[in-house]
LUMBAKOL-83679 format. One record per residue (C-alpha): x, y, z. Coordinates in steps of 0.5 Angstrom, whole numbers, plus 500, padded with zeros to 3 digits. Layout:
XYZ/...
//
This chain:
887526862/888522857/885524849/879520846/882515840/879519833/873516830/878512825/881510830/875508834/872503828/879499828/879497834/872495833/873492827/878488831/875485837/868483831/874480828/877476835/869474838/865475832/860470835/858474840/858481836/854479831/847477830/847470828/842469821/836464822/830462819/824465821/822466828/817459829/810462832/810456837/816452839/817447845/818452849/811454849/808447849/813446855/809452858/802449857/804443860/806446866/800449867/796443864/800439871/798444876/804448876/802455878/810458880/817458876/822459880/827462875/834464876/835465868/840466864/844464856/841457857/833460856/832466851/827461848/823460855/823467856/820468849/814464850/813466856/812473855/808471848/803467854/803473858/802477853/796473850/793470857/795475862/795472870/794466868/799461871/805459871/808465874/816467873/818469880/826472878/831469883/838471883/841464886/839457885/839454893/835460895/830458889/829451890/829451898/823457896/820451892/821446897/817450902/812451897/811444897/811442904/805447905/801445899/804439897/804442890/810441887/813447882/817448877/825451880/829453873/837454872/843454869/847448865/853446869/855450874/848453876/846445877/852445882/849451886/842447887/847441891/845444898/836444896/837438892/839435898/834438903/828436898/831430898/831427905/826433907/821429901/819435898/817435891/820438887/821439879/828442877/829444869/836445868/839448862/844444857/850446853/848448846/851442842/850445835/856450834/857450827/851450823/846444821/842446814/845447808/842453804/842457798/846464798/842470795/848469789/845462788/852458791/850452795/853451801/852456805/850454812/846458818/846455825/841452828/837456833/839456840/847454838/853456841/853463841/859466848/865464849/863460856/859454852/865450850/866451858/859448861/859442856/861436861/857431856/864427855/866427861/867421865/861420871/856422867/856428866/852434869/846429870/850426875/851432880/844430880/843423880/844422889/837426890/833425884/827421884/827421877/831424871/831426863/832430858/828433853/829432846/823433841/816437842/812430842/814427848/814434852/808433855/808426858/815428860/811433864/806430867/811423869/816430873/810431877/808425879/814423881/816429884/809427888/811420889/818419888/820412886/819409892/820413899/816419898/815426895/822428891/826432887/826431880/831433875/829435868/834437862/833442855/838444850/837451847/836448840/831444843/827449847/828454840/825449836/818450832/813445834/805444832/804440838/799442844/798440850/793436852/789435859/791428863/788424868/788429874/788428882/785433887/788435893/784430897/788425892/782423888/783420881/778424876/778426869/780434867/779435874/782442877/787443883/789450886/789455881/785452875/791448874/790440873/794435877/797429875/794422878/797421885/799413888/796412894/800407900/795402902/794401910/797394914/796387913/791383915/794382924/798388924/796392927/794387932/800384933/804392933/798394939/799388942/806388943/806396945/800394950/803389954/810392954/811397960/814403957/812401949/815408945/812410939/818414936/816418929/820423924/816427919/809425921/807431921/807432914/799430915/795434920/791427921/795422922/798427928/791427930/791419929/797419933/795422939/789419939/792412940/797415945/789417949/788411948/794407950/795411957/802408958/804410952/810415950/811419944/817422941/819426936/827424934/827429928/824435928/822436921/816438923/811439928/809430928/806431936/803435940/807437947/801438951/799432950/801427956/805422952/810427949/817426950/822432949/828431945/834430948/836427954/829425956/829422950/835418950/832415956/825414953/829410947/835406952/829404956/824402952/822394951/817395946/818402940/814403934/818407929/812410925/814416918/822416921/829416918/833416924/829414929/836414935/844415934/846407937/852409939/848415944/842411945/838404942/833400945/836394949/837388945/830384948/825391946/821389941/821394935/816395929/817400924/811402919/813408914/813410907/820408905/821402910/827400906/831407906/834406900/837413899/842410905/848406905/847404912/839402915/839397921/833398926/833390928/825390927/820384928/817386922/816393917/810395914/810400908/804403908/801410909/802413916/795415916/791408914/796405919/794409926/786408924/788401923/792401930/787406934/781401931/785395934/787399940/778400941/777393939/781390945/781395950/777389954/783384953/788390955/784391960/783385963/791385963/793391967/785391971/783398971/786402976/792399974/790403966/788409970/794408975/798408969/795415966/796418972/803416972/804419965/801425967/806426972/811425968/809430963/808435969/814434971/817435964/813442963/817445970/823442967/822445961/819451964/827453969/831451962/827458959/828462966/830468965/838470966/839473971/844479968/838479962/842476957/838472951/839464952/837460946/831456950/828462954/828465947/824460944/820460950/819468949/816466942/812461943/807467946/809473943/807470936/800469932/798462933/797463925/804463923/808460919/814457923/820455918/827453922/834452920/837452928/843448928/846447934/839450937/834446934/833442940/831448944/827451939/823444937/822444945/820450947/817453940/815447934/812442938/807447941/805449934/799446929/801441925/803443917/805449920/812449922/817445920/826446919/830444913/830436909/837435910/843438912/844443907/845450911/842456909/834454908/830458911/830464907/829462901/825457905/820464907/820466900/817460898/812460904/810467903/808466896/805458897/799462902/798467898/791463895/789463903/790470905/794477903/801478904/800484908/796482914/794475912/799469917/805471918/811468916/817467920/824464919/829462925/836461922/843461925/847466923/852461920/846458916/844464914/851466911/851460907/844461905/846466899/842471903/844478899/840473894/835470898/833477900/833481894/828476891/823477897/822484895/822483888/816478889/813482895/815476900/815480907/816475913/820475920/827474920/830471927/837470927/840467933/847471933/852466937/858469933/860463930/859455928/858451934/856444930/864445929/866445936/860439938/863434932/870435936/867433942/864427939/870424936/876427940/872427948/880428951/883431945/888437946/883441940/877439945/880443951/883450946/880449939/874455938/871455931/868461933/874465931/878467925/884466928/884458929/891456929/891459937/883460938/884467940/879474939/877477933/879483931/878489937/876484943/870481939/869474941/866469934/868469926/861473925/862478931/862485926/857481921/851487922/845483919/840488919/845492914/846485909/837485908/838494908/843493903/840487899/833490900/834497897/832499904/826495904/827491910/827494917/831490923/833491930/837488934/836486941/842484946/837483953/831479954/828485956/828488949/825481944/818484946/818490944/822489938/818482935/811486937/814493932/817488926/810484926/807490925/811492920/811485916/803484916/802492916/807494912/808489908/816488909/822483911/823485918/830482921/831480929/837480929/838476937/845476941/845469944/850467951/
//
């Protein structure tokens, strides 16, 4: 064993690291600790805005947060905003994102300069395509190094210099300053999904700056709720500032403008833009056209983002009774599949789309893939949303008659009105048992979807798991209550099938866009949103439905670390098919006929000769024990079972239900799908 260097000794080898990184050994000189800075102005704005939670992942670019943070809490215990610690930037901001899909109340998601901005890339893009109100506060490289006050030593020399508060002071920070690089710099990352973007730079603009974020994070620039994305330098954050927050014109749930008014919380809210209904004669010409047509189709994609305009929806499918409805993207429950109209996803309804003579498009971004299926070059199409012009993509076409920005809700009252109104007219066209005819035709079709739907879910006969008998199983087996939060992939036409269109609107939805991984994180978030409306033991039950792939691109150590330390229990389901299948359905799409189609398997580690994984198992994530990954992640605190034959989901789901509501924990399923 080799001996201890003598004290002597010890102290030069000190002396000499002091001598290479002095800037990170020694305390910096500074002016007088400043008793209120802007980063404490920023705390008070937040909270005078209606943000009760912040998402933290901290780290060097927020001493200054940190400090005030624990100065308010100090003075105004429990008052919000709360720090919520999370050790990854996508689970963080997906928790935020489910945060607001339930409440519509954008909160605040806090991460690193440069790099950790480049972790948030998969939720930014999910809150944007999922038009989740979000307001993002990354950090900035300090742009001070050298000292900017001149001050007088004690020995009387002039010259002598102290950095500013919050400059450079670690090796990395000459690293993370991308300011002059071409692009833009690290606004850039950003600037494909943000809604709205500034930096902050002096205390007297911190609270419009603020209260815009939110606003925009509620309305977007035009296409709905959004990310935004906002940038603080140290310095800044550091700087001592007589300025206070002042209360704003604010905004109740119901979208209400009052003076001072309050939303969840005690926070105040800032004023909300409200769309206005159709044009005078729209909703006539639109009833008209889907009355008069024989198969007229109503095809929506986040209309379920309101419970009422769902309800309007299926009230004016009630009342047009050859009406079909179908909901092409499944980002949240937009239509009951009990009601007669309801078409399923997939191959009926890619039928229902080509076949159409007459389509409304109603709260959708891609309503029908044209190379799969497209209505005829004769159908008349409309298309009513809330970003009618889809300006986030590059490529928007639907061949509409006339589009409508408008609320989705104002416009189906306006179309049930017109549908009352001329009932005689419709009517008199199609006689009343050619109406009632009609219904009846429908309703069968409906009964003989169910039955087709109900053999899909059949038990196998070895007592293997399928994806749809799955679904099918959880539609009965858990509370109607719960939460329902999916990141399926390759299986989220079944489980929108079988499960999320069975379930109340507001209460199930999947990710925004394609960044994987979403869903637990997402839980986090939803766990905490339901918060004011019941315990976390024993109040609705939250559950996360993931693919085994997702969940290993959702940073799950992370995400599952920070469930426990915000005491965030929910239900894990994760569907264990052993690897990526979106993979292998790309190469199909693209090459039918290739050679990779008929030998490639994504599925293995090996993908030169596709061969089995190690000791015979079949999938890259075969030997993946994900209860272990949430024990380990959790110090034990989560609890799990996995499940390998139909026989044993009851059981199981009925156990980690208990100890989710009744223990208050993460219960993990993890499912071995055929």
């Amino acid at each position: 064993m080799a001996s201890s260097p003598p004290p002597q000794e010890e102290r030069h080898e000190q002396e000499e690291v002091e001598k290479i990184h002095g800037h990170e050994q020694q305390q910096q000189p500074h002016s007088p600790e400043p008793a209120h800075t802007v980063a404490d102005l920023l705390l008070e704005n937040l909270a005078q805005a209606g943000i009760t939670h912040i998402f933290a992942v901290l780290g060097s670019d927020h001493p200054s947060l940190i400090e005030a943070y624990t100065r308010r809490r100090q003075r105004q215990q429990g008052h919000p905003p709360h720090l919520l610690i999370f050790l990854h930037e996508f689970p963080a901001l997906s928790a935020a994102d489910a945060f607001f899909r339930l409440t519509q109340r954008p909160q605040l998601v806090l991460a690193h300069a440069d790099v950790g901005t480049g972790a948030l890339m998969p939720g930014l893009h999910n809150a944007a395509s999922g038009r989740a109100g979000v307001v993002v506060l990354a950090g900035k490289a300090p742009c001070t190094a050298e000292g900017s006050n001149a001050l007088t030593s004690a020995g009387g020399s002039v010259g002598a210099s102290t950095p500013l508060r919050g400059a450079r002071s670690e090796h990395v920070q000459w690293y993370q300053d991308v300011s002059g690089r071409p692009g833009g710099g690290q606004a850039a990352l950003a600037a494909p999904y943000a809604a709205w973007s500034a930096e902050l730079t002096r205390g007297e603009e911190v609270g419009g700056v603020v209260r815009r974020a939110v606003r925009m994070a509620v309305n977007g620039n035009g296409g709905g709720p959004g990310p935004v994305y906002l940038v603080a330098g140290r310095e800044v954050l550091a700087m001592g500032t007589g300025v206070r927050a002042t209360a704003a014109v604010t905004a109740t749930a119901e979208g209400e403008e009052e003076e001072g008014g309050r939303g969840r919380g005690g926070a105040t809210v800032p004023a909300g833009v409200r769309l206005g209904g159709l044009p005078a004669g729209a909703a006539d010409e639109v009833v008209s056209a889907l009355s008069r047509a024989s198969h007229p189709l109503v095809v929506t994609g986040y209309l379920g983002r309101s419970a009422h305009a769902v309800s309007l929806l299926a009230s004016l499918a009630t009342a047009l009774p050859h009406l079909h409805v179908l909901d092409a993207e499944a980002r949240y429950a937009s239509f009951p599949a009990t009601h007669p109209a309801w078409v399923a996803p997939g191959a009926a309804g890619a039928h229902a789309v080509k076949n159409a003579d007459a389509v409304l498009v109603l709260e959708a971004d891609v309503p029908w893939i044209p190379v799969k299926a497209a209505p005829g070059p004769t159908a008349r199409v409309y298309h009513i949303d809330s970003d009618v012009l889809k300006a986030r993509m590059g490529l928007f076409e639907l061949h509409a008659r006339a589009a409508f920005q408008a609320d989705a809700g104002e416009a189906l009252a306006q179309l049930c009105a017109a549908a009352a109104a001329n009932a005689n007219a419709h009517a008199k066209d199609k006689g009343r048992d050619g109406a009632q005819a009609l219904a009846l035709k429908r309703a069968a079709a409906h009964a003989a979807q169910a039955a087709a739907l109900e053999t899909l879910a059949a038990p196998q006969s070895d007592g293997a798991i399928s994806p749809a008998w799955l679904f099918r199983a959880l539609r009965e087996l858990l509370p109607r209550d719960a939460v329902l939060l999916s990141d399926a992939v390759t299986n989220q036409g079944a489980l929108a099938t079988q499960l999320q269109a069975h379930w109340a609107a507001g209460r199930a939805f999947t990710k925004g866009g394609s960044g994987l991984g979403w869903a637990v994180g997402g839980a986090v978030g939803a766990r905490l949103a339901l918060e004011g409306e019941d315990p976390p033991s024993g109040g609705s039950l939250v559950v996360s439905i993931t693919g085994d792939g997702a969940l290993i691109f959702g940073a799950p150590v992370a995400a599952l670390a920070s469930a426990r330390q915000q005491r965030a229990p929910f239900l894990l389901v994760v569907l264990n098919n052993g690897g990526w299948r979106a993979t292998r359905q790309c190469l199909v799409d693209v090459h039918p006929g290739g050679l990779a189609s008929q030998t490639f398997n994504p599925s293995t580690p090996d993908l030169s000769d596709g061969s089995a994984g190690e000791g015979g198992e079949e999938g890259a994530f075969a030997g993946i024990d994900y209860i272990a990954l949430a024990q380990a992640a959790t110090g034990g605190w989560a609890v799990g079972e996995r499940v390998t034959r139909s026989e044993e989901v009851a059981g199981a789901v009925g156990r980690l239900v208990c100890a989710v509501r009744g223990e208050g924990r993460v219960g993990v399923l993890d499912v071995v799908l055929v």
